[in-house]
C-alpha positions in Angstrom: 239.7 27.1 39.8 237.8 23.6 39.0 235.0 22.3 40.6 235.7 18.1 40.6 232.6 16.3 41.2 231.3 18.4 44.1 228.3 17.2 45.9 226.6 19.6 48.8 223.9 19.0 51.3 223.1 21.1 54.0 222.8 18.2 56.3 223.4 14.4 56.6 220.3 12.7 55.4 218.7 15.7 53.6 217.9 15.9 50.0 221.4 17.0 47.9 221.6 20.9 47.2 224.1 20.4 44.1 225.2 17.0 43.0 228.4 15.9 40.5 229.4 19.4 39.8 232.0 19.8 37.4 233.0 23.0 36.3 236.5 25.2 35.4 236.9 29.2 35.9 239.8 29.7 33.9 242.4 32.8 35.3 240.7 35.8 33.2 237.6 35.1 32.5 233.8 35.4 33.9 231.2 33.1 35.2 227.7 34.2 35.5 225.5 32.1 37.5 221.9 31.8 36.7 218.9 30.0 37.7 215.6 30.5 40.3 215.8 31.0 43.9 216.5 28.5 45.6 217.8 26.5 43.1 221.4 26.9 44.4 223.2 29.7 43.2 224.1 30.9 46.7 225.3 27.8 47.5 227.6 27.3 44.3 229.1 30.6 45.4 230.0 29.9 49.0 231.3 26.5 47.6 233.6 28.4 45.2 234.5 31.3 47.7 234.9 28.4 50.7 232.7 29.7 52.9 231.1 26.2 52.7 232.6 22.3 52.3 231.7 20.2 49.7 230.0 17.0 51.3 231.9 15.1 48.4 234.2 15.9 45.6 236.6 19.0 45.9 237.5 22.7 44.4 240.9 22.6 43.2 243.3 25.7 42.5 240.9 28.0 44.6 243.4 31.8 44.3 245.1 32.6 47.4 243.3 36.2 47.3 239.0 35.5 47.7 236.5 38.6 47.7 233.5 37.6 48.9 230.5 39.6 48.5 227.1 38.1 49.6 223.7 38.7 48.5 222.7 40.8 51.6 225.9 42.1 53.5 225.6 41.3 57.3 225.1 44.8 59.0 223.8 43.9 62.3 227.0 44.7 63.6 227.9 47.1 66.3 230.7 48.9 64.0 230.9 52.1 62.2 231.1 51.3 58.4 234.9 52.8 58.8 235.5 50.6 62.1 235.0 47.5 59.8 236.4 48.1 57.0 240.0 49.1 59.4 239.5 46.0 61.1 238.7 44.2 57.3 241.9 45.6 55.8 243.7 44.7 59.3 243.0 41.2 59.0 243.3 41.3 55.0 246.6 43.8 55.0 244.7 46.8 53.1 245.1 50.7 54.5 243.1 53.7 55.1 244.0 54.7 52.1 242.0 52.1 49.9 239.3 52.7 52.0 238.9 56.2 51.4 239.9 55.6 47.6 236.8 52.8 47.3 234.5 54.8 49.4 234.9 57.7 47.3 234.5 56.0 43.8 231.1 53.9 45.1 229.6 57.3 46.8 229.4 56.4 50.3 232.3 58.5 52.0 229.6 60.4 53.9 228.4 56.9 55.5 231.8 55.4 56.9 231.2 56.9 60.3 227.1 56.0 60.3 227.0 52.4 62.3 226.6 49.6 59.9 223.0 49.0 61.7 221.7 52.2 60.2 222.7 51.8 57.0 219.9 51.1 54.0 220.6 47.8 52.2 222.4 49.6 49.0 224.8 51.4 51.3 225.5 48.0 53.5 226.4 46.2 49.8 228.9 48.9 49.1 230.4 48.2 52.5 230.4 44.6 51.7 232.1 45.3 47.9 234.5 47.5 49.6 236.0 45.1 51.9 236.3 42.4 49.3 238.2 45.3 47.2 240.4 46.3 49.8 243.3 43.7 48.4 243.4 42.9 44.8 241.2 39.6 44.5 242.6 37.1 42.3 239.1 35.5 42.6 235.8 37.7 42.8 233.1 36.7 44.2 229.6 38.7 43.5 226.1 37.4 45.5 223.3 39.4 43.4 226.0 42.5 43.2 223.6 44.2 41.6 220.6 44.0 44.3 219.6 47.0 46.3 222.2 49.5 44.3 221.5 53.0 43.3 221.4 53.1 39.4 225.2 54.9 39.3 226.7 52.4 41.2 225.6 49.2 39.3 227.1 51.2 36.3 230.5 50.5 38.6 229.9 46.4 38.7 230.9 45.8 35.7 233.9 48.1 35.4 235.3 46.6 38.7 234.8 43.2 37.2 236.7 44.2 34.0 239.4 45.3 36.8 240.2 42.1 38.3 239.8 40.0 34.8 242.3 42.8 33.2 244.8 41.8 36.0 244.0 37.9 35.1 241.6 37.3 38.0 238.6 35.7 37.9 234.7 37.2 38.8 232.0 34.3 39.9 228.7 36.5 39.4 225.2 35.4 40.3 222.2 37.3 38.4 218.7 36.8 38.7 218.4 40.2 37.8 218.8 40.2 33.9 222.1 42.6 34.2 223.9 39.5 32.7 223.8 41.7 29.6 226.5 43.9 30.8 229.2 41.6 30.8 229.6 40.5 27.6 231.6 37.0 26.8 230.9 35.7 30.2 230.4 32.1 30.9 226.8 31.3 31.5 226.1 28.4 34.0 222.5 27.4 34.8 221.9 25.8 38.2 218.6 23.6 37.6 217.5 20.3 40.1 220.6 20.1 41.6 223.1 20.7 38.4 225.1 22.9 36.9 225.4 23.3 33.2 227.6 25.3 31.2 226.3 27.4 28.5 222.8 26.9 29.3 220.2 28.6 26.7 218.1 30.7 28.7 215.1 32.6 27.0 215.0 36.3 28.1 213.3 37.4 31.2 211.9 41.1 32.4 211.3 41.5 36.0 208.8 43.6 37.0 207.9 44.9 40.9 204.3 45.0 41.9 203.3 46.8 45.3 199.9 45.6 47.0 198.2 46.4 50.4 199.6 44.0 52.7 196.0 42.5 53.3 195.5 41.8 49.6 199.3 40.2 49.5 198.5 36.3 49.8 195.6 36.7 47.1 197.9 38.6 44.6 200.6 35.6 45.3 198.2 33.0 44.8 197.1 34.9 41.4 200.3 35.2 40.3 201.7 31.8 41.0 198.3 30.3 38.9 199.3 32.7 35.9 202.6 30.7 36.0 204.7 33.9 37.3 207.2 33.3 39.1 207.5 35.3 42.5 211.5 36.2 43.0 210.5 37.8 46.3 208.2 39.4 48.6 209.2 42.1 51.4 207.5 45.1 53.4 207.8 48.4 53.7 206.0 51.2 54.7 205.0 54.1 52.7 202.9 57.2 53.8 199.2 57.6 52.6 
């Protein structure tokens, strides 16, 4: 798959998400995307998977075969986990069996019958690797794969990527994360101001989560961002006293 000269923009007149990319993901081999949020890694993703367009250029040689995983798996949907994945593997020409097969290996058989809506993020992403799994991908496609996942099953991201790349697929993987580490010899490509680069030198980065009262939130931001830390996120949650 080669991206040739691809520009993207979200709409006409707004500022260019990615300009003049120009990238190749050989058959076999591993691209990790890196870079901030909201610098375009999402975007290079849906590009490559063809969720979106490109505004100019093209992807060329995209597999017949896409999994598409994305960051945080749609589950405001009125369906079992089991009622989506038969309609998934209807549309995609999986069974029942490969169902049960990845349900049991990723540790969620006890969840296909709980409705996708009451599902906690981690179980929603397995739902949402499962139904990229249910045919052999030629090309992967991994949002943050790692995001919201029980320790055992991010020990599984890697071996399913190995998987597909044994069988001379190829895994697009974006990592924010620092789990880049586990798949050694991957491509690295650094999305920055609107480009991509290949084989970008990136110093090493530790994330670390810091829970405030919600009150004290905007000061602890404002701290943080004039310490020159860079805030990957903030979300709630409530926790008892």
């Amino acid at each position: 798959m080669r991206f040739q000269d691809v520009w993207f923009r979200y709409a006409r007149g707004a500022a260019w998400t990615l300009r003049g990319v120009t990238l190749t993901l050989p058959p076999g081999e591993v691209a990790v995307v890196e870079g901030r949020n909201g610098a375009g890694k999402s975007t290079l993703l849906q590009l490559a998977a063809g969720v979106l367009r490109p505004g100019r250029g093209a992807v060329e040689g995209r597999p017949p075969v896409v999994g598409w995983v994305p960051e945080r798996f749609p589950a405001d949907q009125p369906f079992t986990a089991r009622g989506l994945l038969r309609h998934m593997a209807a549309i995609r020409g999986g069974d029942e069996a490969q169902i049960e097969r990845w349900a049991d290996r990723l540790g969620f058989t006890g969840f296909l019958d709980v409705r996708l809506s009451r599902l906690s993020k981690g179980s929603a992403q397995k739902v949402g690797l499962v139904q990229a799994l249910l045919v052999p991908p030629d090309l992967l496609v991994l949002d943050e794969p790692w995001e919201g996942l029980d320790a055992q099953t991010r020990e599984h991201v890697p071996q399913i990527v190995g998987e597909v790349v044994a069988r001379g697929g190829s895994v697009l993987i974006s990592d924010h994360l620092g789990e880049v580490g586990r798949l050694p010899g991957a491509r690295r490509w650094h999305v920055r101001d609107g480009e991509v680069r290949e084989g970008a030198q990136l110093e090493a980065r530790r994330v670390i989560e810091v829970a405030v009262a919600a009150a004290d939130a905007p000061e602890a931001l404002e701290r943080l961002r004039a310490g020159g830390f860079e805030v990957l996120g903030v979300r709630d949650e409530v926790v008892p006293r």
